[in-house]
Backbone bond lengths (Angstrom), bond angles and torsions (degrees), N, CA, C in turn:
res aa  C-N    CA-C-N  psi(-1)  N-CA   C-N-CA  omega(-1)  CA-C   N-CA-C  phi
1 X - - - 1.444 - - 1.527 110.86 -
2 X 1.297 126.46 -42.44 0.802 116.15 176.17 1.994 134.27 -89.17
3 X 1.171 82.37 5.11 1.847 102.29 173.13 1.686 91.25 -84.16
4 X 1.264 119.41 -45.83 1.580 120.68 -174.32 1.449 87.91 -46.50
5 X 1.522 129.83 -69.06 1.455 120.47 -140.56 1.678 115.65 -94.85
6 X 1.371 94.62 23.92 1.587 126.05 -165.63 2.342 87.37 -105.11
7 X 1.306 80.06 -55.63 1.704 91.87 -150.21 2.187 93.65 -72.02
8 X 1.252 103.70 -38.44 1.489 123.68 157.08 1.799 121.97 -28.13
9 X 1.280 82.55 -67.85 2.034 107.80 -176.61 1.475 96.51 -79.98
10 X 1.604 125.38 -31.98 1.718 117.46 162.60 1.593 124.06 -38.89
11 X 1.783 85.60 -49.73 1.496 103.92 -165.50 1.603 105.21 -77.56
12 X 0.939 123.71 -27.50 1.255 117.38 -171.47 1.467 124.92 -80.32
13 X 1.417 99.00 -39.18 1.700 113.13 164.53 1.680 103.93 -65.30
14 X 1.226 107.75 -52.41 1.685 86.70 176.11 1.508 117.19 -41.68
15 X 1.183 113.52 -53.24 1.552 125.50 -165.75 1.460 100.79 -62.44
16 X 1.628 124.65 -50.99 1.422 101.51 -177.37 1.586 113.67 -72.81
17 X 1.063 114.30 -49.76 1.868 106.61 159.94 1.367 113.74 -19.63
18 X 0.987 121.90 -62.36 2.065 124.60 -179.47 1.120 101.13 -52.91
19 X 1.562 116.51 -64.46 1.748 109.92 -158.58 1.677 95.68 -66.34
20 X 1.182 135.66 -32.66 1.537 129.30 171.29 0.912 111.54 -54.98
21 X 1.556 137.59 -26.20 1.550 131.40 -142.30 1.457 72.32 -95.86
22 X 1.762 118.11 -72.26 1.700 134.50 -146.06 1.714 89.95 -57.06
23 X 1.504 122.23 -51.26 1.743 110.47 -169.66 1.561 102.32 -80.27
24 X 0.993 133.99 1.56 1.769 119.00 -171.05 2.030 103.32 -64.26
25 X 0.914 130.21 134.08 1.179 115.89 161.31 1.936 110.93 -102.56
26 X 1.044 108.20 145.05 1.672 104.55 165.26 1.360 118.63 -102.83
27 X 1.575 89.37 138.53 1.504 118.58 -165.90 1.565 90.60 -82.47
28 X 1.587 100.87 119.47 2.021 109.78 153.28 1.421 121.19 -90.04
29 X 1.398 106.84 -24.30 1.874 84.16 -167.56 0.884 77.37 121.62
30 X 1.693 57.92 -145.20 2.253 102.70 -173.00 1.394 73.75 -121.44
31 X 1.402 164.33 73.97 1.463 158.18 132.79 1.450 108.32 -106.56
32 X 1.362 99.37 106.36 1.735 108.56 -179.68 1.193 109.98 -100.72
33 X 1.677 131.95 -1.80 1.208 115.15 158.00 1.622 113.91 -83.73
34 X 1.384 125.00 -7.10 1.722 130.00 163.41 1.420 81.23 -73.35
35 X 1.262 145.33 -83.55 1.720 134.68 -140.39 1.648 99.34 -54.39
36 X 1.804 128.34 -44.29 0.899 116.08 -172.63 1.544 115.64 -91.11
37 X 1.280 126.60 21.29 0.999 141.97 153.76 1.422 123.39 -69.93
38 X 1.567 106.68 -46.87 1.492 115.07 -167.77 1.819 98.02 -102.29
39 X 0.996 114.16 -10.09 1.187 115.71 166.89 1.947 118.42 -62.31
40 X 1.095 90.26 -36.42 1.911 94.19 -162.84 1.688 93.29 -69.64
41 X 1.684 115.60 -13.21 1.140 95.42 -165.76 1.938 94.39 -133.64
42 X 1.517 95.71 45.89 1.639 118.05 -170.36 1.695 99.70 10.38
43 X 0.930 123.15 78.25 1.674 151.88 165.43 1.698 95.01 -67.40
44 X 1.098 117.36 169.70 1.402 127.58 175.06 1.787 102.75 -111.25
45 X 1.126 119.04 92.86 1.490 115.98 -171.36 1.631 113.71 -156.06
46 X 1.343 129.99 152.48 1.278 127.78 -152.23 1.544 93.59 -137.52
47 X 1.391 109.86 151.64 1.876 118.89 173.63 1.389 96.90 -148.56
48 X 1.509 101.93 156.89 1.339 121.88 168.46 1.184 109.60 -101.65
49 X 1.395 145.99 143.16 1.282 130.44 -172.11 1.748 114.10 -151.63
50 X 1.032 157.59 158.52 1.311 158.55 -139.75 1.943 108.59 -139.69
51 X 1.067 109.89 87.13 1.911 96.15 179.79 1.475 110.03 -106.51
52 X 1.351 153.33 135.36 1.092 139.05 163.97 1.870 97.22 68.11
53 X 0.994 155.35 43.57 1.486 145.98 -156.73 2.061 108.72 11.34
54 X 1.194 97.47 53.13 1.376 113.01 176.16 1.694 99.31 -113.41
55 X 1.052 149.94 147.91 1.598 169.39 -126.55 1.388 116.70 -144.47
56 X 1.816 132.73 69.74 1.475 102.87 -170.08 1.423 91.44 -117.80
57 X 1.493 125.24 -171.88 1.219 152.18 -178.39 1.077 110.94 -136.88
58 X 1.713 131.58 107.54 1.253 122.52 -170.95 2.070 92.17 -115.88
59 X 1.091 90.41 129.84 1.656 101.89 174.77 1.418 116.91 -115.20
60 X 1.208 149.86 107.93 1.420 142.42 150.99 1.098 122.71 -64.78
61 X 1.706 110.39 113.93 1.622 112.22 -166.15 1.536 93.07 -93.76
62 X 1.209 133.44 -18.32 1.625 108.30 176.68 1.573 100.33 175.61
63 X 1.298 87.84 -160.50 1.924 93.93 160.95 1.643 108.91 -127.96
64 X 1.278 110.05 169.38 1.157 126.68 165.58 1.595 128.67 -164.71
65 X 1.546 98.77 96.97 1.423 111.98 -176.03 1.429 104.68 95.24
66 X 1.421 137.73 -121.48 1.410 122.27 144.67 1.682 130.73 -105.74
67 X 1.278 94.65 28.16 1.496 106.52 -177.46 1.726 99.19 -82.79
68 X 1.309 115.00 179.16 1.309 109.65 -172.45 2.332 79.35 -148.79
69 X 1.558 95.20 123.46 1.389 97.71 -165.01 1.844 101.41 -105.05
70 X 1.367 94.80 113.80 1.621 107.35 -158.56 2.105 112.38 -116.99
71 X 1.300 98.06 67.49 1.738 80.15 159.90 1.191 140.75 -53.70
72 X 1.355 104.79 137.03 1.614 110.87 -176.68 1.861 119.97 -141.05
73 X 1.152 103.41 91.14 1.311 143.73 158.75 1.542 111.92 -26.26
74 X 1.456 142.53 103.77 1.291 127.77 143.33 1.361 130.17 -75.18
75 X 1.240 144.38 77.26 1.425 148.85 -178.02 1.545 117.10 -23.14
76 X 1.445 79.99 -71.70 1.624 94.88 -163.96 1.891 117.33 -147.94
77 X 1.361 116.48 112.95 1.824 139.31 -175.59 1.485 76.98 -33.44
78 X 1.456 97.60 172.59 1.305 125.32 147.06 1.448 138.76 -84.41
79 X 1.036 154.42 51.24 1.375 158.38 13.84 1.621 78.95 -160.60
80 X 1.857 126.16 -31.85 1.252 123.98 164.73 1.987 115.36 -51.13
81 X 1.300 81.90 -24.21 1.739 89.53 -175.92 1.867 118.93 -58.52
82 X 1.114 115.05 125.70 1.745 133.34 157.91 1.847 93.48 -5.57
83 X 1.570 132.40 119.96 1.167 108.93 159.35 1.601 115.53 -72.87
84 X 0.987 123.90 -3.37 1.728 112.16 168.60 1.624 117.33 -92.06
85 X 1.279 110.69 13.82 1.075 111.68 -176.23 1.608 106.10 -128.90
86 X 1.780 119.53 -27.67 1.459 116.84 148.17 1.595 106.27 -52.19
87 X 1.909 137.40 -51.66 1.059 110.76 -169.18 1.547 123.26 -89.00
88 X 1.492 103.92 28.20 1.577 92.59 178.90 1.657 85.38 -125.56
89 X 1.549 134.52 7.49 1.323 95.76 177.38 1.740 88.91 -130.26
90 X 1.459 142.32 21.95 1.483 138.32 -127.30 1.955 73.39 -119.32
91 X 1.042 124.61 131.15 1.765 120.36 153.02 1.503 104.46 90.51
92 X 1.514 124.16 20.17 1.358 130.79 -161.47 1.297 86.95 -130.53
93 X 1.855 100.61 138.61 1.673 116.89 -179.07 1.801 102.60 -116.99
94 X 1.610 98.34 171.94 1.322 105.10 147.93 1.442 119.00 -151.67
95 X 1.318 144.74 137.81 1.305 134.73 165.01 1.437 117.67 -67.09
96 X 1.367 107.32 132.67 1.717 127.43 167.37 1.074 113.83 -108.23
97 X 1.824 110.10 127.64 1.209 113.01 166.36 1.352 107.52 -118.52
98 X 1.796 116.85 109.91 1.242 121.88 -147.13 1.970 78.60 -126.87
99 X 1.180 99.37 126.84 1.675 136.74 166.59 1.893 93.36 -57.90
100 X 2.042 83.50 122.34 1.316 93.06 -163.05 1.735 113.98 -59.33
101 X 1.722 101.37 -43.80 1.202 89.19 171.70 1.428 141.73 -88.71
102 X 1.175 95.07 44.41 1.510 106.12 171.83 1.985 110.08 -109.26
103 X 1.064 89.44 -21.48 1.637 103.71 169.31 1.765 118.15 -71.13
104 X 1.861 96.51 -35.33 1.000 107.72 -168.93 1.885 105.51 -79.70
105 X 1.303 123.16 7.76 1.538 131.36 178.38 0.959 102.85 -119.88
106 X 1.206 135.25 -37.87 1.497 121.58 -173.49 1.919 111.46 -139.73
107 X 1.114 107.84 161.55 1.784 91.35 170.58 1.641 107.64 -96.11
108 X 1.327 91.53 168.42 2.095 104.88 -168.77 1.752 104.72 -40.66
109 X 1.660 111.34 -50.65 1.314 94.08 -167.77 1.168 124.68 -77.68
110 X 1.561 124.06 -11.56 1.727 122.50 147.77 1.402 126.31 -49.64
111 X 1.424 105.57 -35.23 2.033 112.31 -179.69 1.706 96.22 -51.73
112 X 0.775 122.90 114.18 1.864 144.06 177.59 1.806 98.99 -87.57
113 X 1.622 131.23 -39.50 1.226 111.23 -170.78 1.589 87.68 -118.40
114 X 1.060 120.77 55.42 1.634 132.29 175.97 1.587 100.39 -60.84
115 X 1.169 123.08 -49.00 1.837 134.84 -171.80 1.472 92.95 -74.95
116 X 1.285 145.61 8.19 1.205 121.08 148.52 1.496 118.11 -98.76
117 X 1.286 124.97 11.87 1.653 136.11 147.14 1.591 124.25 -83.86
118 X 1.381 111.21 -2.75 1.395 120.30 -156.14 1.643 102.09 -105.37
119 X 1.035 109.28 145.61 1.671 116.34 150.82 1.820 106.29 -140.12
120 X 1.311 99.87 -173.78 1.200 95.32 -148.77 1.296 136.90 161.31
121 X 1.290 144.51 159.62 1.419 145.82 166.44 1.846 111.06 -66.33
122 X 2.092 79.08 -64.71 1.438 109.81 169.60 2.073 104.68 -21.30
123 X 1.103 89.49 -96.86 1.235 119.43 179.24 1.579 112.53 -20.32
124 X 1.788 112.11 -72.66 1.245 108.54 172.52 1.643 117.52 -51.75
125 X 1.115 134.10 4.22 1.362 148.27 -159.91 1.959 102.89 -108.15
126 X 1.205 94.33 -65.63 1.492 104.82 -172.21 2.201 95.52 -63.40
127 X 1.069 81.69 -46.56 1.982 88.81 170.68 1.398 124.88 -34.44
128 X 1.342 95.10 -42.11 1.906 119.49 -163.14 1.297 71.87 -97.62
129 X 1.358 159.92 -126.18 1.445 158.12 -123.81 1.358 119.01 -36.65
130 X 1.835 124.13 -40.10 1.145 134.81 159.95 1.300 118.95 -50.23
131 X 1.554 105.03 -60.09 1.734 103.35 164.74 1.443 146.24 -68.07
132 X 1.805 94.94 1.52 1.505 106.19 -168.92 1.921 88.15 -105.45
133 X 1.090 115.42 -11.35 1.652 134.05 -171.14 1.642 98.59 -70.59
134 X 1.838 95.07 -57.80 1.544 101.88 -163.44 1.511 114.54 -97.62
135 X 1.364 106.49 4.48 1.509 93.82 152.20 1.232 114.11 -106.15
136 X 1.504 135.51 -7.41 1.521 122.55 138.28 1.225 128.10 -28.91
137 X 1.463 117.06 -45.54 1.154 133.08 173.83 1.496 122.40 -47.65
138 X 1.189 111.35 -47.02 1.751 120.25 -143.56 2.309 88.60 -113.47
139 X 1.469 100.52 -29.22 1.471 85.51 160.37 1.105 137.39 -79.06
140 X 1.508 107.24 -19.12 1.371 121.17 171.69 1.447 123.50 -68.92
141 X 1.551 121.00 -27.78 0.920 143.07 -169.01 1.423 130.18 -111.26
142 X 1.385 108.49 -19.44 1.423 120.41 177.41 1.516 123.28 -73.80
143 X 1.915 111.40 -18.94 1.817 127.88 159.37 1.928 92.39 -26.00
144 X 2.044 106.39 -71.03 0.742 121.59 -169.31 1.330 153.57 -63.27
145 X 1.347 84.48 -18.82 1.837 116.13 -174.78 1.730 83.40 -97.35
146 X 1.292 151.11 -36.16 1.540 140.37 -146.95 1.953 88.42 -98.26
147 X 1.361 101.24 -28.61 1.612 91.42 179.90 1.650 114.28 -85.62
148 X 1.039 118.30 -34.14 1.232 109.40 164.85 1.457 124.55 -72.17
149 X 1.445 117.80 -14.58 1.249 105.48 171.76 1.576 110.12 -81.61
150 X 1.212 122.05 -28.74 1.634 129.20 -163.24 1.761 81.61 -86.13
151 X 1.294 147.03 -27.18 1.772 120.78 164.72 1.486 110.60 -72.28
152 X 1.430 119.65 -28.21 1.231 106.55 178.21 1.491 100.05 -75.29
153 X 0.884 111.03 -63.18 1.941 105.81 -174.38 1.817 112.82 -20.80
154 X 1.424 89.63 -54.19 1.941 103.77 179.96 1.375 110.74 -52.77
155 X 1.401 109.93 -53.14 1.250 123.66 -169.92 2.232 111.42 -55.76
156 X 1.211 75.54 -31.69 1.644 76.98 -164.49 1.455 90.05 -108.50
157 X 1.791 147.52 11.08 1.232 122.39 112.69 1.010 166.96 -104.57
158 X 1.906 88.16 33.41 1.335 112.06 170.00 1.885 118.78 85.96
159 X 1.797 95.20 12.42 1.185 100.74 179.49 1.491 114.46 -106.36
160 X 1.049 126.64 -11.62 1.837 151.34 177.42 1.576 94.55 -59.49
């Protein structure tokens, strides 16, 4: 009976040891060559990191399949940043599911079309700013673009 509750209390410490081992994440810092280290081999590990004086937290929660499943956290704007635009994008995430071997060539902050793995708050956020950018653009500009099209129009019916 008491080898049973011997072999019991074995099993159980093994088991919480595992689930500690599989959920532990490792802490980098601010060292993004440790994050892109443990990245190539989608590790469970988190960094703080500095782009533009913008604030993110990139965490890799795991893998799945050969994707490598990577949250990424903006903390904190750049203090040069719009305050209505630190409080609509400051504490907002998105999950990435970034294809392992694409990690395995370069690290995350080289991936340039990284936001087409992403969904997100983050994401729908930076989306709405691009599009609120480029129709700045095209109202500002369309005075100019509608007059040159109405001389070409003239021009080519002979009424200019």
């Amino acid at each position: 009976m008491k080898k049973a509750k011997y072999i019991t209390l074995g099993i159980l410490v093994a088991l919480i040891a595992l689930l500690l081992y599989l959920t532990h994440t490792r802490d980098c810092g601010t060292d993004e060559n440790c994050f892109n280290w443990e990245a190539k081999g989608c590790v469970r590990t988190t960094v703080q990191a500095t782009s533009q004086n913008n604030e993110f937290r990139y965490t890799i929660e795991g893998k799945s399949k050969n994707l490598c499943v990577i949250k990424v956290e903006l903390l904190k704007m750049s203090p040069d940043a719009p305050e209505s635009l630190r409080k609509a994008i400051e504490n907002k995430g998105m999950l990435c599911a970034v294809p392992q071997e694409l990690l395995l060539q370069k690290p995350l902050s080289k991936i340039e079309e990284i936001n087409e793995y992403c969904t997100g708050p983050l994401k729908e956020v930076l989306l709405q700013i691009s599009l609120d950018k480029l129709e700045e653009v095209i109202v500002k500009n369309i005075g100019p673009i509608t007059s040159q099209l109405k001389t070409a129009l003239e021009s080519l019916n002979g009424t200019g």
